[in-house]
Structures are given as C-alpha cells and as structure tokens.
N, C-alpha and C positions, 0 to 999 in steps of 0.2 A: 489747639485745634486747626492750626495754619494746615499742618502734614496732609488734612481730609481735601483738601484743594489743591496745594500748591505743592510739587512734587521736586523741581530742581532746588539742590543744595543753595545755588547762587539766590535767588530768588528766597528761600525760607530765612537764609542769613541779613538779607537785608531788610526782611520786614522785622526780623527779632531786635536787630540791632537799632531800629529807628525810635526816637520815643514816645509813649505812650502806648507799648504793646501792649499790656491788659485789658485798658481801655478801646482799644480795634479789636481783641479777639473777645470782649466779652459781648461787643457791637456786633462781630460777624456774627458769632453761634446764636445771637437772638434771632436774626437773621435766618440762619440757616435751622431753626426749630421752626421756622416759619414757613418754610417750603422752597425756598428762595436755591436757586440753582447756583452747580458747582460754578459754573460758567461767571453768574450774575455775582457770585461772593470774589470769586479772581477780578474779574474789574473793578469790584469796592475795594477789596483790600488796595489796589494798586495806587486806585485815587486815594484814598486815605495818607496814604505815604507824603501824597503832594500835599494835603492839605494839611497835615502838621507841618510839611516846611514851609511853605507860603505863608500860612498863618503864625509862623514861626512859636509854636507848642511845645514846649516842655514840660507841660503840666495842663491840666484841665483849669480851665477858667471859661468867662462871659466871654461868649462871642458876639460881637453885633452885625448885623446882614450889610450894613454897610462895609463892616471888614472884610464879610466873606466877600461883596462884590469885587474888592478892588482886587485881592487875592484871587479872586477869579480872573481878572483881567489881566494882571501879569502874568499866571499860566496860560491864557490863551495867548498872549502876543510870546511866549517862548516859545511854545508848540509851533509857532509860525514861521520863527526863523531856524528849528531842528529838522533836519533833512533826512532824519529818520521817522518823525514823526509822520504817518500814511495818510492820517485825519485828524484834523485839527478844528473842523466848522464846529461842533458842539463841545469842544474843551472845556467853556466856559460854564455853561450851563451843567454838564455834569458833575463838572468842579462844586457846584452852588449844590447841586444834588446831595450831591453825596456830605459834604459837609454839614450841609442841616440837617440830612438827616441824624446822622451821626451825634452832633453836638446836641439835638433834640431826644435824642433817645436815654445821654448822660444829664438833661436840664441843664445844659450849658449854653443852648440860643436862647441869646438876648435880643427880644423881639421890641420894637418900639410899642411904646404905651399908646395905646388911642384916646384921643381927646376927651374928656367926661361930656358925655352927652345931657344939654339942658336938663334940668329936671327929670335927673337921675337918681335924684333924692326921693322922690315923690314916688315914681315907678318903683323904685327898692321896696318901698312901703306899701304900695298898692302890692308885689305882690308876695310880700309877707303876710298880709292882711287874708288875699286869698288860699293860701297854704296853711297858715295857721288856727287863724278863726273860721273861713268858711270851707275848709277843709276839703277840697278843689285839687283834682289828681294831679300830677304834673305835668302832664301835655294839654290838659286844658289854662293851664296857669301858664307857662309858654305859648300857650295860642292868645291870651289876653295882653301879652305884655307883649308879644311882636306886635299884636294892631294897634297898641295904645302904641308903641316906640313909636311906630310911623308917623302917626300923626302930631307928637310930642317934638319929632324932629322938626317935621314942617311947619309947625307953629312955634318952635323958638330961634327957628332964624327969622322971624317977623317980629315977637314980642318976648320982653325979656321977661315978665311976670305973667303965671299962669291966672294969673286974678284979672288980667286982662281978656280972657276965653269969651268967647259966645257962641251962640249957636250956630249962630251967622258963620263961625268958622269952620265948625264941621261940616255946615252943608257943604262951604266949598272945599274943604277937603276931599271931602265925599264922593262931590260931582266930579272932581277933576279925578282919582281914580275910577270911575266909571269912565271919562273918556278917555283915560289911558289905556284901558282895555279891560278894567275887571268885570267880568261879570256880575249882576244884579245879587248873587250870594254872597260874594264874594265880600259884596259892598253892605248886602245884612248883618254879615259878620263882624264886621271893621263895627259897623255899625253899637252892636250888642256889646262889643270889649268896650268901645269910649262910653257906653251908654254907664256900663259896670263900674268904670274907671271915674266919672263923673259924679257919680253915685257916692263914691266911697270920697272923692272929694271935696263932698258939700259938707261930710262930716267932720272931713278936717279943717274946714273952712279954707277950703284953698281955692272954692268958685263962689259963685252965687246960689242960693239956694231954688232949686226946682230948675235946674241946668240939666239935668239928666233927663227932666220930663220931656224935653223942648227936640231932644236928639230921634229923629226917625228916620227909620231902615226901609228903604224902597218896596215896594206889595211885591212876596210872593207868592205864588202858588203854593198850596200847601204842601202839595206834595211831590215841588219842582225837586228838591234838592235826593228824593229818594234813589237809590241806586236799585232801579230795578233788578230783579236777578232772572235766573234761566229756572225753569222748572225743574223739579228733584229728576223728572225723568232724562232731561236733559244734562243735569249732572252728572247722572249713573252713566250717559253718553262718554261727558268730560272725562271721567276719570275711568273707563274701560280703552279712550285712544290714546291713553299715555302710556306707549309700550318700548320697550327694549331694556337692556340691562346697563348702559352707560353710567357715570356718574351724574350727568344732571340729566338725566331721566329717572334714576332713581329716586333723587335728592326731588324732582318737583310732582313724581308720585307721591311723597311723604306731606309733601308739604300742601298741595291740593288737599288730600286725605282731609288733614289737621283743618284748613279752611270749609272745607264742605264740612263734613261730620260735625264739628264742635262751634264751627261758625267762629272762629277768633279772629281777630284783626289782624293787620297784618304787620303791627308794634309787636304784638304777644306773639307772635311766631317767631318774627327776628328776635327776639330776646328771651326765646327760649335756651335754657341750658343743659349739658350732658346729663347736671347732679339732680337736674328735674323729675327724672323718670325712676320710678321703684319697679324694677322689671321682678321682684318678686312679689310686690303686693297689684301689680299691674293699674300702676294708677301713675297719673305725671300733676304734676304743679304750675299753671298759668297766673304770670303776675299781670293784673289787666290793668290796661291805658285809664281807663278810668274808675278803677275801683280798687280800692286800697290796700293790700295786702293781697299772699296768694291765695287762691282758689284750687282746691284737689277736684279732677277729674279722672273716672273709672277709663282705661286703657282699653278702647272698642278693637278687634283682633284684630280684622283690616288694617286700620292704623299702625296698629303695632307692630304688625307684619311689614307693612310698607317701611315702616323707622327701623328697624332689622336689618332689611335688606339695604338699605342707606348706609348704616352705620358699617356692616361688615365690606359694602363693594365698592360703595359711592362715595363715602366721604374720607376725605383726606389727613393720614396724618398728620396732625401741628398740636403746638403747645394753647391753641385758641381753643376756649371753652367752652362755648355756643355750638350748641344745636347744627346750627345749618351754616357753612359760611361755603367764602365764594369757594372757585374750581381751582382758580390759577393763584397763585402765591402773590403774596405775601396773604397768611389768607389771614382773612378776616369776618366777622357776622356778617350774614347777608342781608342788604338794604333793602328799602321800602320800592325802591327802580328797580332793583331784580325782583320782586314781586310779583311788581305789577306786568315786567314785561312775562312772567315765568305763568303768569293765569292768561293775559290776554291774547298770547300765542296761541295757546290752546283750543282757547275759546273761538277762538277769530279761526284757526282752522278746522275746526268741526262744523261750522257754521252757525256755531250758538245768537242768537242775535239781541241783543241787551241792549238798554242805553248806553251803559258802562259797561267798561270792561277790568278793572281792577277785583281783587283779591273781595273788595266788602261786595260785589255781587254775589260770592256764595254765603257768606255772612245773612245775608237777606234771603239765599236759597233755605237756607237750613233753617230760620225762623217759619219762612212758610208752610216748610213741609213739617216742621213740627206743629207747628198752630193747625192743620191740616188731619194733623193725625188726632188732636184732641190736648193737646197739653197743653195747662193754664198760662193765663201768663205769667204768674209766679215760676214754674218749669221753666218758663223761655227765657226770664229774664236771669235768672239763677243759670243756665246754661253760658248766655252770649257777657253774663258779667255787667248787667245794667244797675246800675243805683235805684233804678225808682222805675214802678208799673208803668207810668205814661211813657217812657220809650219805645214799647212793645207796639203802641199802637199805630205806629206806623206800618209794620210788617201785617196787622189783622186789618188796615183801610186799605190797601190794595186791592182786597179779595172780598167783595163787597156779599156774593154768596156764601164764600166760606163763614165769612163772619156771622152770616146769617144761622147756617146749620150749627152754628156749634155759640148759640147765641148761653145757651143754658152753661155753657162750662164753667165750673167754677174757676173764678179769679184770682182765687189761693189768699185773699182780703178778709178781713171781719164783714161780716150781710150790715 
C-alpha cells in the first residue's frame, strides 16, 4: 500500500528494504481507513524509518517510553548537526509520536505500571458488589467508584487501615472539596457514593457499624440540580435554525432530532451504532446509560430523514462504526464536549435562554411536552429509559399547573 503515497522509486525502495515492513504498512492502511491524509501518512511512514533505527528493531518486541525518550533525543541532537535538515525544533516530540503510536497500535508499548492504590482491594469489591448484586448500570457504578477512589486516596495517605475511618473524616474531606471549588452537588454526590460505599462496608466489617448513618450531604434544593429546559415551541424554534447542507450541519440536524424527539442522553447518542437502525422495519436500537439492555424505538420520519441525509452527504467514510463520529480524521465517535458544544451553540444563538445549556435540556424538553400532552408516566418513563416511576417526577414538579390538569392521568401502576 506504500505506492498509494509514495510515488519515487528511491524512496519506495527504501521503505521496502527497511525492517519491519508489514508491520508500518499494516499501521499505515489502519491509518489511512481512518481518514488520515496522503500528506499525514508520507511523514509517518518516514518517521517510522527512524524509529526502527533508533530503536534499533528488527522484530517487534516491548518498548518502554523510557527508550523511546532517549531514542528520541539522539534524533533530535542529529537533526541538529544535519544541514540539510530545514526543522529540527519538534524532531523529538514527533519521533515520540509517531512511535507510540505505532508500537501501541501493535500492543508493543510498555507503559509503566501505576502504583496500586490503597485499598484497592476493597473498591474492587464494592464495585463487584454493585454490578453484580445490585445490579447498577455502568456509568452509575463508575460514578460511585471515582467519588469513593477520591476520597480512598486522600485517607490512605493519612491512615493505613480503613478501620481507622470516621465520620469526622469525611466531613473534612467533604469540606475541603467544597473549598476547592466544588459545588454544593457536586459535594451531594461525593457525598451519596461514600455514603453507599460505607454501607456496603459495615457488612464486611471493614468500619464501625452505623458509619454510613453519620455521613451528610449538604441541603439542597430540591430541585436545584434540575436542568431546566426550553419549551417544545422553542424547540421547534431550535431545530428549524439549523440550516444548510455542510457536514456538521447535517450531522447536528440528526443529532438534535434524536435529543428532542426521543429525549436520550447524550451517552446513547455517542454510542449509537450504524447496525442499530432496521431502515426496513423503520425502528433503531438504544443501549441506555442506566438501563440494562437495548431498548427498540419506532423511527419518527423527521428523524429519519435527518439521519439520511447525514449518512448520504455528511458523514465521512471510515472503518469506525458509530453512528456519529468527528469531521476531521482520525475519526472517531463523537464525545460528550462535542455535544455539549454542538446543542449549546444553537441554543445560545437563537436566544433560547435555560439554566443550562447541554444536550439533557431537551431530554427535559421532551418529557414536558410529553407529560403536557397527556402521557403517563409509565409512557414517559418507558420513552427516556428510567428504571423506576419516581424519576419522572421531576419533569411533572416543574409545571405545577400542568400537573394540576392532568392530575387524573393514569400512572400506568396497579390503583
């Protein structure tokens, strides 16, 4: 695949003849299924060259970042003294580039092992416990086990047994994230993980018992943390100013769509897939953040038509099999910060005006307008992918008349 770049004979001869050609041309063309330009594959290959001699390769083995450094330094102090060389200030650093990537693409960087963190044992446990037995999606099981890591770490550089805990320490955990800057949620949260974590501790006798009772999360408002949203009519605003035919105008026509309409998060968007969609039975497949297994939803046209027109104009050939990924290569699924910026652009120029401005604003528009129109909350909750009725009811206390007129709806419950 060298020929597709690299055109003089001198030049093809000596990438063939160097060693480990399979292994650079089966690294370019992953590369180049990726988007990655003719331009940007000529300067890898070239550094690749250097970084088998430097690293002096004959065969694939463990590299360690300590080798590539030094290997990196000896090409740049050559590049210094070669008087043909035009630039030589970033030698080093693309030397280091291109090698990890390279050697990480074959699982041949050898990365240093990080220290086992205290009571690593324990956290393993906790949150097998929550995956297993209380059967806890995975991004809430990751959100318990970052806020417990935290404070796990900060209390075992002070004490080496966790039988040594008290309350008395999480307050000042607590407090001292709050004056570092977190907000009052922020510090509920923290809050609610150690509270779980402490919990599950007393069982294993790894604290005192009735340690968890003792743990309190700062007074909120009840309904400080809600992400107000913009009214359906204001929606129908958002999603008629997203106009032209570009690639990410198309790509965040689709993707608005899919947030207002079906109200998903903006996990289940970026992790939506190509093989999701039965464009004959017109229905697509969401795997929800907190609910176990996929979920089928009927294909609304609008939608449809918007993801159409994405698919044919806007989105980019590559071997990545996601739904939505970026514009520029190396592409890959599109993150939670292209999201958020790809809703609150919009929103901020129309002059939508919300508390918030991320993607769960219309997640909260679509509940209203559904609760609005008369749908239980069993509908709503079966829509947005809730486990359980009482999370609806934040979207019907907002609307303290609505709630009123439409007091009689059935709740889709046993009377």
């Amino acid at each position: 695949m060298l020929e597709e770049f690299l055109e003089h004979p001198f030049f093809l001869n000596r990438h063939r003849q160097a060693p480990l050609l399979n292994e650079r041309e089966s690294f370019l063309s992953h590369l180049q299924q990726q988007g990655t330009s003719r331009k940007a594959l000529r300067n890898l290959s070239a550094e690749l060259l250097q970084v088998v001699r430097f690293l002096k390769l004959t065969e694939m083995r463990d590299v360690s970042l300590e080798e590539i450094q030094r290997a990196a330094s000896c090409w740049a102090r050559q590049q210094r003294t070669n008087p043909k060389a035009h630039s030589y200030g970033n030698s080093a650093s693309f030397f280091m580039y291109a090698a990890k990537k390279w050697l990480r693409f074959h699982g041949r960087l050898k990365l240093p092992s990080a220290p086992p963190m205290r009571f690593a044992d324990q956290l393993s446990d906790f949150a097998r416990y929550m995956t297993d037995e209380k059967g806890l999606s995975p991004y809430s099981v990751r959100s318990h086990c970052s806020q417990t890591s935290r404070f796990l770490k900060w209390f075992g550089e002070r004490h080496r047994l966790l039988a040594r805990a008290r309350v008395e320490d999480v307050d000042e955990f607590l407090a001292m994230k709050g004056v570092s800057g977190w907000n009052r949620q922020s510090v509920s949260v923290a809050a609610q993980a150690l509270r779980a974590f402490f919990r599950y501790a007393e069982t294993r006798g790894w604290c005192a018992t009735g340690f968890a009772r003792g743990i309190e999360a700062p007074k909120i408002y009840q309904y400080e943390g809600l992400p107000e949203g913009p009214s359906w009519e204001e929606v129908r605003r958002l999603l008629k100013s997203v106009k032209g035919s570009g690639p990410a105008v198309l790509r965040a026509r689709a993707i608005l769509s899919l947030l207002a309409i079906y109200g998903l998060r903006s996990g289940e968007v970026s992790r939506l897939m190509l093989s999701d969609f039965d464009w004959r039975e017109e229905v697509f497949e969401v795997n929800h953040s907190k609910r176990r297994g996929p979920q089928s939803y009927p294909l609304q046209r609008q939608v449809g038509d918007a993801i159409l027109q994405y698919l044919k104009r806007g989105r980019p050939q590559c071997a990545c099999r996601h739904l939505f990924v970026t514009l520029n290569p190396p592409y890959r699924p599109i993150g939670a910060e292209d999201l958020w910026t790809l809703t609150s652009r919009p929103l901020r120029a129309t002059g939508i005006r919300c508390r918030k401005r991320g993607p769960h604003v219309l997640r909260h528009a679509c509940a209203t307008r559904l609760l609005q129109e008369g749908a239980s909350f069993k509908e709503i909750g079966d829509l947005l992918g809730h486990r359980g009725l009482e999370s609806i009811g934040i979207y019907a206390k907002v609307d303290l008349p609505v709630l009123r007129a439409v007091a009689a709806v059935d709740l889709g419950g046993p009377a």
